[in-house]
N, C-alpha and C positions, 0 to 999 in steps of 0.2 A: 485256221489250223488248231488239231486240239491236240496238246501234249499228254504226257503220263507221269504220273511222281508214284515210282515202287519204292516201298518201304521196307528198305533193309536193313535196317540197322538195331533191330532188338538182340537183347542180350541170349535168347535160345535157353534162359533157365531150365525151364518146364523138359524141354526137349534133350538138354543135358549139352548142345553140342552148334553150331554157327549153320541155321535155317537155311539162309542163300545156298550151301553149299551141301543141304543132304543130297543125296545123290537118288536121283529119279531115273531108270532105266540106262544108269552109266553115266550122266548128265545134270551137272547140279540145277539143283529148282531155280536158281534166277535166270540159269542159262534158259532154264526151259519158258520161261516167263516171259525173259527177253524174245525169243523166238516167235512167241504167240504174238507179239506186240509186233513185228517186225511181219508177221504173216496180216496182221488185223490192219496195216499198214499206217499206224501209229508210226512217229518217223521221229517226234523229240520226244525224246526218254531223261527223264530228271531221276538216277538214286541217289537214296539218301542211304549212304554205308555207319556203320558204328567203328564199335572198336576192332574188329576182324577187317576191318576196309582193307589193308594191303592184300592181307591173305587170300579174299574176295575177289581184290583186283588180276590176283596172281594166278586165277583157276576160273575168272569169268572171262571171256572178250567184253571190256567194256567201250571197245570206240566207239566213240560218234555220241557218248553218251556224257548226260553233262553228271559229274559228280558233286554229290554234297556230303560231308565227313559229318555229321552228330559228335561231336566233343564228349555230350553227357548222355548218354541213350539211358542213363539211368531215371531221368525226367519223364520219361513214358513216351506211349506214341502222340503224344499232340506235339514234342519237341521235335520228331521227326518229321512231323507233316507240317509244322510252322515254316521249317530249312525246305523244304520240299516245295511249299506254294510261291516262296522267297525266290527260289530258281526258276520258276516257269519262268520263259520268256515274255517281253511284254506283249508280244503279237499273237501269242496267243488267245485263242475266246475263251479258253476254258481250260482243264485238267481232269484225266482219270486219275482215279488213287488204286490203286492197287497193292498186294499184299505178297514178299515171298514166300511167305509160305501157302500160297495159294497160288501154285504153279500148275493147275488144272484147268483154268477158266479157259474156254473155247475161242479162237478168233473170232467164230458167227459172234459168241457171245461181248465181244468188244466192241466190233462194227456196228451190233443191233445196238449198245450204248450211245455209240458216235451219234447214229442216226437220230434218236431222241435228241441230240447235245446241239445238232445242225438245225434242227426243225425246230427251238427255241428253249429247249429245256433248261431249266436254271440249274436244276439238280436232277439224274436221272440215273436209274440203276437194275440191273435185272432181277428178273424176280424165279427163283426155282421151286415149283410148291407155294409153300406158303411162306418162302422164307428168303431176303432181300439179300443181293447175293453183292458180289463185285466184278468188275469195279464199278467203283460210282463217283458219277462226271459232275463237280463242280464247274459252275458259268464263273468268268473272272470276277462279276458283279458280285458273288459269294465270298469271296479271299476274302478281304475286308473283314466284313461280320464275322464270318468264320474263325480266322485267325484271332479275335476280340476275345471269342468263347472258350477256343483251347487250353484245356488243363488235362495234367493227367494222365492214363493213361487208356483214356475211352474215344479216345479219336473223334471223327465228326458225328460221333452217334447222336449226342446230344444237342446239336445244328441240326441234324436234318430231321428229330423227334420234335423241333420245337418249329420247323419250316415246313410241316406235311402238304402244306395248297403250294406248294415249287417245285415238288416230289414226283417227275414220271417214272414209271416202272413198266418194262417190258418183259414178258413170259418168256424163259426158254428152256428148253430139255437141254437143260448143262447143270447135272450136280456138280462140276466141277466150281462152278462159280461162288460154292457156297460149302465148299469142305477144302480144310486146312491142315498144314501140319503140325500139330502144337505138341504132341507127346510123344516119346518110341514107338510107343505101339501104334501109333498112326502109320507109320511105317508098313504095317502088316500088311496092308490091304490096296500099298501101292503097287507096288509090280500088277500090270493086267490092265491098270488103270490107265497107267500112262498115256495110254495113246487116245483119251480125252481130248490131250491138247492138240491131237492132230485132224482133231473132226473140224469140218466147216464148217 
């Protein structure tokens, strides 16, 4: 079984306003994330919510899903994904990490992860162009070292920059997997888009 740990819990400075809950064609991006997860047929969902967690909880359906509260989201994203790797289950083989503000990435584009993650991949992640998208599936064997390395607010960039010979990467036509919502004006160029998440 491979889970998913979505990282919800930054503060949305940049963005001015709570990421989980911008709203994507009437529908806030975690919901739509969640969705895609639930279509890719990803089945244990691990978030990790911040300081908006009620508000989150109270405009997302979050059953079936395991919650993790971040205390200090002010410690960056490695404090998010430490609480995140903490809740996988232990029967799991591995973990997606995934991003809400990156409520575009395609189911094909999930599943083609999995598949890397089944066929022995330690680390595996899509690739659009030339540029390394998400999610990207830690093997349990990873937690460990991983969590060792965590600081900051650079997530596992600097794991998988310094583990390149554990690195699969699979091609797909999803710029979704590799564009985010970090500012307003990111915003502009949603509507139209949305329905990314609905390709297989």
């Amino acid at each position: 079984m491979i889970a998913a740990v979505v990282l919800a819990a930054g503060l949305g400075t940049r963005m001015g306003t709570s990421k989980p809950l911008l709203s994507i064609g009437g529908r806030p991006a975690l919901a739509l994330l969640l969705s895609t997860l639930n279509e890719a047929r990803v089945e244990t969902v691990v978030v990790v919510l911040g300081r908006d967690a009620d508000r989150v909880s109270q405009n997302v359906d979050l059953r079936g899903r395991t919650l993790v509260r971040n205390p200090m989201p002010e410690r960056g994203l490695s404090s998010s994904l430490a609480l995140g790797f903490d809740a996988v289950p232990s029967a799991a083989m591995g973990a997606l990490v995934l991003h809400a503000d990156m409520p575009f990435v395609r189911p094909s584009t999930v599943r083609a992860v999995c598949a890397l993650a089944e066929a022995g991949a330690r680390i595996a992640a899509p690739q659009f162009g030339d540029t390394r998208g998400f999610p990207v599936y830690f093997s349990r064997a990873c937690f460990g070292p991983l969590r060792a390395e965590l600081a900051g607010d650079v997530g596992a960039r600097g794991f998988i920059d310094a583990h390149r010979d554990l690195l699969r990467l699979v091609p797909v036509e999803d710029p979704g997997c590799v564009r985010d919502l970090d500012r307003p004006e990111d915003l502009a160029v949603t509507e139209g888009r949305a329905a990314w998440t609905t390709c297989a």
